[in-house]
ROSE-4610 file (N, C-alpha, C; in Angstrom, 1 decimal, always signed):
// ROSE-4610
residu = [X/X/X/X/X/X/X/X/X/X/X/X/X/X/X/X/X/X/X/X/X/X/X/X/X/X/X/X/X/X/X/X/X/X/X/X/X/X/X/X/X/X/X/X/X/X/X/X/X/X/X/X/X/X/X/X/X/X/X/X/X/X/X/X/X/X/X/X/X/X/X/X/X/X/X/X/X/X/X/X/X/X/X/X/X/X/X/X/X/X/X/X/X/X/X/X/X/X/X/X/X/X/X/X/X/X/X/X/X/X/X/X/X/X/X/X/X/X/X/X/X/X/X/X/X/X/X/X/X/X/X/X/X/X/X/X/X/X/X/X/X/X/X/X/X/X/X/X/X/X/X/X/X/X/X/X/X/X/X/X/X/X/X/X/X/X/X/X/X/X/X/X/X/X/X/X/X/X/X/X/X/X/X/X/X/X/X/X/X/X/X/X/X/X/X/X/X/X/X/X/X/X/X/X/X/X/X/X/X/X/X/X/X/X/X/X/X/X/X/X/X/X/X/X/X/X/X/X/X/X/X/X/X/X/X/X/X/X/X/X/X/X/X/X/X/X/X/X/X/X/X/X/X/X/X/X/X/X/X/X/X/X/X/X/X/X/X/X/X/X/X/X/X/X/X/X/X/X/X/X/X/X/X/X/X/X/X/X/X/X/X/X/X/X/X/X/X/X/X/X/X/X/X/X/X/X/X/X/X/X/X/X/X/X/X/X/X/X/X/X/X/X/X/X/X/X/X/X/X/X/X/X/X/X/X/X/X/X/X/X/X/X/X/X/X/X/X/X/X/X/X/X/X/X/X/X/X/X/X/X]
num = [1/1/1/2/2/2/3/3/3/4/4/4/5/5/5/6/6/6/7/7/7/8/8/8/9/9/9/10/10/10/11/11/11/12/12/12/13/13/13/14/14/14/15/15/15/16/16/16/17/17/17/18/18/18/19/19/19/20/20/20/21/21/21/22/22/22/23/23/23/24/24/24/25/25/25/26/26/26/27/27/27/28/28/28/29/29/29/30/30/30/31/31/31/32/32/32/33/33/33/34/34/34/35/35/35/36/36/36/37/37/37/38/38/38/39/39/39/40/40/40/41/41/41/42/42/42/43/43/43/44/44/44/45/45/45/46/46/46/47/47/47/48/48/48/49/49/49/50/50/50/51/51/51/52/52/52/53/53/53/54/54/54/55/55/55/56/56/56/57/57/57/58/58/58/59/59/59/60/60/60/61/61/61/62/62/62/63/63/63/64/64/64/65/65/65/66/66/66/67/67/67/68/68/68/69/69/69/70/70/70/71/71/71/72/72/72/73/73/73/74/74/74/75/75/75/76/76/76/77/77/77/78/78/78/79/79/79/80/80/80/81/81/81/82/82/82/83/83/83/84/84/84/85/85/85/86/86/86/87/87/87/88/88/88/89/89/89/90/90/90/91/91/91/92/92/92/93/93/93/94/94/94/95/95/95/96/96/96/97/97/97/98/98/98/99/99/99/100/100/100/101/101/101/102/102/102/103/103/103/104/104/104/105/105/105/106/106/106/107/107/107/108/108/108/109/109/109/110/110/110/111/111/111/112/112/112/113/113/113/114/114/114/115/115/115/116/116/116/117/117/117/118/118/118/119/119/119/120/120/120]
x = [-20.4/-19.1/-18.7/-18.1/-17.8/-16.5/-16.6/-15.0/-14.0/-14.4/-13.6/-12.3/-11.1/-9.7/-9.0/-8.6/-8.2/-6.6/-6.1/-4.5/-4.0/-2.8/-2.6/-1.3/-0.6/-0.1/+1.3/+1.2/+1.4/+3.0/+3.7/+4.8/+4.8/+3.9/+4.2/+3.5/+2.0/+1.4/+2.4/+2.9/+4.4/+5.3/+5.7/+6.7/+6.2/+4.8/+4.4/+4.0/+3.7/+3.4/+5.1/+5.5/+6.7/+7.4/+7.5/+7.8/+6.9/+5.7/+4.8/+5.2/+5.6/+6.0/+7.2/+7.9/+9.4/+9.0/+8.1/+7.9/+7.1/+6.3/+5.4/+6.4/+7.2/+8.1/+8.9/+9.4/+10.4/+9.2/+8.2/+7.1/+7.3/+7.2/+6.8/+8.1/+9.0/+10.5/+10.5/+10.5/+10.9/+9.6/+8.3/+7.2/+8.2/+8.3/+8.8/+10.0/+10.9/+11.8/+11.6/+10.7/+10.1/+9.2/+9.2/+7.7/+9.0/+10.0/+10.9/+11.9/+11.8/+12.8/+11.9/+11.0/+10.0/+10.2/+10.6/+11.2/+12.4/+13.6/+14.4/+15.1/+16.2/+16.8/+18.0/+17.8/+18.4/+19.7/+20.8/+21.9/+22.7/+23.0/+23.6/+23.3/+22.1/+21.1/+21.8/+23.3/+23.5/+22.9/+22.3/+21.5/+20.4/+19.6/+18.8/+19.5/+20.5/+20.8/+21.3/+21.9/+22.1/+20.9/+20.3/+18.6/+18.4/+18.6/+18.3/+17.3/+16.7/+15.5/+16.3/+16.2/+16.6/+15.8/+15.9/+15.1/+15.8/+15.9/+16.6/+15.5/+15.8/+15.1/+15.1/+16.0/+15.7/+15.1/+15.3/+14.7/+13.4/+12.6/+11.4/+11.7/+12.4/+12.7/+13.1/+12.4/+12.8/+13.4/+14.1/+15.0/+15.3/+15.0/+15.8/+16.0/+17.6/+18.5/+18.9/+20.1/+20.5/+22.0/+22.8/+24.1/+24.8/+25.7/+26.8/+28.1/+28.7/+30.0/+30.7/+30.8/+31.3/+30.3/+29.1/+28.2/+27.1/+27.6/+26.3/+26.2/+27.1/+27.6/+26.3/+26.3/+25.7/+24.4/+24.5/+22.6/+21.9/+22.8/+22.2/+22.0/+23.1/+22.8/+22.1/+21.3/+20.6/+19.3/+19.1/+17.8/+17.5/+18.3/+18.3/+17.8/+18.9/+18.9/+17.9/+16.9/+15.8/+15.7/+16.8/+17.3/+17.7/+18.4/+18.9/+18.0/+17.8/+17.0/+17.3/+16.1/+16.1/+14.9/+15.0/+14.4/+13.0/+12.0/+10.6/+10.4/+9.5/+8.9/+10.1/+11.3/+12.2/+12.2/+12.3/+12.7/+13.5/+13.6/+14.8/+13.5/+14.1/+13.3/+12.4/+12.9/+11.9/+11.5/+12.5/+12.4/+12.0/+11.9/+10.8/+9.6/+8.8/+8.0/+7.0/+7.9/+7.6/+6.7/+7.8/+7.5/+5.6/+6.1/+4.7/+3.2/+3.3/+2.7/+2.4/+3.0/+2.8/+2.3/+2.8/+2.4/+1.7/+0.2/-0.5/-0.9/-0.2/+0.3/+1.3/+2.6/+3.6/+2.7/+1.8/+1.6/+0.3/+0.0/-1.2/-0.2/+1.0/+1.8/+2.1/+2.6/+2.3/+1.5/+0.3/-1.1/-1.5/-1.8/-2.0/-1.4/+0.1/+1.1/+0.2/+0.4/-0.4/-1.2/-2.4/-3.3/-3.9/-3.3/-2.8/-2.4/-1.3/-0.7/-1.5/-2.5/-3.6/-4.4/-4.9/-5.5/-5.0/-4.2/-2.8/-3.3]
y = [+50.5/+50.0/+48.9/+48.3/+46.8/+47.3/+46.2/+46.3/+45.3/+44.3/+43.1/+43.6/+43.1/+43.0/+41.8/+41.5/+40.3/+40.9/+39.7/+39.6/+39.0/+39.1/+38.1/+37.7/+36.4/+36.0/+34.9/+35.7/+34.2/+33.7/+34.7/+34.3/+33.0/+33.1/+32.0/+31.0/+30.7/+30.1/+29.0/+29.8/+29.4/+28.7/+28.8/+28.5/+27.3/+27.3/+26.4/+24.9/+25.4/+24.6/+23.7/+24.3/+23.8/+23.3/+23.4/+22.6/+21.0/+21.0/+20.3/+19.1/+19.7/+19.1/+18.3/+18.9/+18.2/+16.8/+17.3/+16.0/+15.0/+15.3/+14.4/+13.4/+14.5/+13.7/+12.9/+13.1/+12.3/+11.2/+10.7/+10.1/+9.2/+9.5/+8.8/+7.9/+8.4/+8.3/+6.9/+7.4/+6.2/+5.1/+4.9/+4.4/+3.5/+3.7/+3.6/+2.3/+2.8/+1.9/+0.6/+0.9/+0.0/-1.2/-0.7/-1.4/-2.6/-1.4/-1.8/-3.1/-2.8/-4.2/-5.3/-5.8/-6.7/-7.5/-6.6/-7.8/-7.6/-7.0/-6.5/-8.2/-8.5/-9.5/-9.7/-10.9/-11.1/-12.4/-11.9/-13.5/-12.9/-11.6/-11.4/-10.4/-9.8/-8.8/-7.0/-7.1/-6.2/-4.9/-5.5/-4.7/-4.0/-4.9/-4.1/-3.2/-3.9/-2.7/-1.4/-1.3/-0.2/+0.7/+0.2/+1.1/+2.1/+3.6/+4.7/+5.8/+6.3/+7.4/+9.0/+9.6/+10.9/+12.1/+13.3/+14.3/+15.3/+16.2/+17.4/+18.7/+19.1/+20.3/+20.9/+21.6/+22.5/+22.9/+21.2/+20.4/+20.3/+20.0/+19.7/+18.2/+17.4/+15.9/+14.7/+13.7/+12.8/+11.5/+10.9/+9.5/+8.2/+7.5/+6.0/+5.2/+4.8/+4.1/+2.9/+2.4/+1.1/+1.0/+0.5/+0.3/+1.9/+1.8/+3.0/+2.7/+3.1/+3.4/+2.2/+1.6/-0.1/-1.2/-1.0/-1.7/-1.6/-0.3/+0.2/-0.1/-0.7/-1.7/-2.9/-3.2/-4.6/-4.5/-3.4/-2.7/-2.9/-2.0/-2.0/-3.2/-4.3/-5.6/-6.1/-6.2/-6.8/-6.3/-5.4/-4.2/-4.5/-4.3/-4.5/-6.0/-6.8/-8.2/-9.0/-9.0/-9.5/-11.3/-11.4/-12.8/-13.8/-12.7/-13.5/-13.7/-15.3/-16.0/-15.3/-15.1/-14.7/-15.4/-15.5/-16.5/-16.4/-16.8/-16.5/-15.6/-14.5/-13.0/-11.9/-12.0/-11.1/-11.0/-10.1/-9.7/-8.8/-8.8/-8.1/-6.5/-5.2/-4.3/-3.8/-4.3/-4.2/-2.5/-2.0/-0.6/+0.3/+0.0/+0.7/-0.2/-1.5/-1.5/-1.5/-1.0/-0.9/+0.6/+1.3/+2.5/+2.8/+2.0/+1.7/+1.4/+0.5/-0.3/+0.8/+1.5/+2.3/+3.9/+4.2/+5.8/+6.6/+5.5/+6.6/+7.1/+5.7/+5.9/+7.0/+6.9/+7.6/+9.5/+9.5/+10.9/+11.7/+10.5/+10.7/+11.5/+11.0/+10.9/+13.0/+12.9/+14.5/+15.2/+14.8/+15.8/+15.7/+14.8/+14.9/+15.4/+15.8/+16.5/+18.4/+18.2/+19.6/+20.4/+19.0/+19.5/+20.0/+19.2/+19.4/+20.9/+21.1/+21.9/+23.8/+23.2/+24.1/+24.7/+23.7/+23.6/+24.3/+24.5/+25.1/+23.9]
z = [-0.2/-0.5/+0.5/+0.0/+0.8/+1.4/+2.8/+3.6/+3.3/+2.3/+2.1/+1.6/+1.8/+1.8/+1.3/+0.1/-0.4/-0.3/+0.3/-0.1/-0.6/-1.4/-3.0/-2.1/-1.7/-1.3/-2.3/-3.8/-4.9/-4.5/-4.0/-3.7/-2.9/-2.0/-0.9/-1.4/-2.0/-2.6/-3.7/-4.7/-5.4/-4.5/-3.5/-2.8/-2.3/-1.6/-1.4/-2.0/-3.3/-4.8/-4.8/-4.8/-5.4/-4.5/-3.1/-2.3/-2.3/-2.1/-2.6/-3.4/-4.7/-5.9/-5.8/-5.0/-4.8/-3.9/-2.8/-1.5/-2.5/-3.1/-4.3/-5.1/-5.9/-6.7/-5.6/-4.8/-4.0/-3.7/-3.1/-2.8/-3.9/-5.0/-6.5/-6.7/-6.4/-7.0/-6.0/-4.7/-3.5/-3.7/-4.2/-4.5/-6.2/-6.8/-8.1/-7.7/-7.1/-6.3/-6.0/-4.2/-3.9/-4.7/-5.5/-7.0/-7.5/-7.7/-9.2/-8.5/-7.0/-6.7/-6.2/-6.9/-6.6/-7.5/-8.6/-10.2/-10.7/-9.6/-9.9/-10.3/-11.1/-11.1/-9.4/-9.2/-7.8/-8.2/-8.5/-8.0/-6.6/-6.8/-5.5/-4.4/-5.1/-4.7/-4.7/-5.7/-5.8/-6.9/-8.0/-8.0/-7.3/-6.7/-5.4/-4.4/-3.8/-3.4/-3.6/-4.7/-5.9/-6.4/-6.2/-6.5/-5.3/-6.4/-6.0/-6.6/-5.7/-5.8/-5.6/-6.6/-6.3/-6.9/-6.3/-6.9/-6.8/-8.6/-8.8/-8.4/-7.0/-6.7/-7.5/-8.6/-8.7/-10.4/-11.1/-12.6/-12.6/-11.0/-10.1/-11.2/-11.2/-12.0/-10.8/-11.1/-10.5/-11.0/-10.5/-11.4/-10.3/-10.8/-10.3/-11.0/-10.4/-11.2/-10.3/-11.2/-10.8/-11.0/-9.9/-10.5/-10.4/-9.7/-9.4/-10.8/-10.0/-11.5/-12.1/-10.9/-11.0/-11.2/-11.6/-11.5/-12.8/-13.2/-14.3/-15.4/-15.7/-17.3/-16.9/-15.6/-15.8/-15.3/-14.7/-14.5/-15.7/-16.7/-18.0/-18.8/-19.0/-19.1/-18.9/-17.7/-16.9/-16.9/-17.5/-17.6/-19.2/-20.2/-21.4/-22.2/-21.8/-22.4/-22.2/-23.3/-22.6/-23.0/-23.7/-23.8/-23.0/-21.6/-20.0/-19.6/-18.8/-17.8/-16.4/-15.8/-14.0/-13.3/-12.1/-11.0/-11.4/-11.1/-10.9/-10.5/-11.2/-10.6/-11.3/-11.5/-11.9/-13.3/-13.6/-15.6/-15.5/-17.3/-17.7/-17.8/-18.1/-18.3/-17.3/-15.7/-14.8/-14.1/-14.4/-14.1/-15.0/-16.6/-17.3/-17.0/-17.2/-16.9/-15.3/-14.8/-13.3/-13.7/-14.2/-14.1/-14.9/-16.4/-17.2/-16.5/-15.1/-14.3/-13.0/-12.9/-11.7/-12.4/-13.4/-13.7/-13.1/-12.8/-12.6/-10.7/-9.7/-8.3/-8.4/-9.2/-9.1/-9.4/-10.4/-10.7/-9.3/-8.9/-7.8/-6.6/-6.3/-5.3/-5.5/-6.6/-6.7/-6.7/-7.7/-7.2/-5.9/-5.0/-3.8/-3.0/-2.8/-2.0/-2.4/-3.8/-4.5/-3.9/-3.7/-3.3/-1.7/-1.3/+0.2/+0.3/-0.3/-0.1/-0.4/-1.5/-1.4/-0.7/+0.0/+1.1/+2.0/+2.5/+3.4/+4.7]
């Protein structure tokens, strides 16, 4: 008979997974950002600076947006209207196609945190 002793540790394994996932998503989220204000439109650079990365612990979801409360009418204008003219390198739609353009950096950014995390 054998002496081997396995211990099932899933709780922490889980805990670990999921912390993982959060630092991943936040990684993707702030990566996504950075991407997205490269073509962000610029007259007063307030949308750029408006651009935020956030992560719902507890949705494991991540989001970036543009434009706070006073500002978000024209985020969306500015993101939508693909009829308005902007400088060289900027477009309208830049933060869904950022996102389109980056997907598969942004999903790496999680499995990597993952896998790491496997690893212990």
């Amino acid at each position: 008979m054998s002496d081997v002793k396995l211990r099932w540790d899933g709780a922490k394994v889980q805990a670990g997974v999921r912390a993982a996932a959060i630092s991943g998503l936040r990684d993707g989220a702030e990566h996504l950002l950075t991407e997205a204000n490269k073509t962000v439109p610029i007259e007063t650079g307030a949308l750029m600076r408006g651009g935020v990365a956030d992560v719902d612990e507890e949705r494991l979801e991540a989001s970036v947006s543009y434009g706070n409360n006073e500002s978000a009418a024209y985020a969306v204008t500015q993101h939508e209207d693909t009829t308005l003219r902007h400088d060289e390198g900027r477009r309208a739609k830049w933060l869904e196609m950022t996102l389109n353009e980056q997907r598969r950096k942004i999903q790496r950014h999680v499995e990597d945190k993952i896998k790491q995390a496997l690893r212990g």
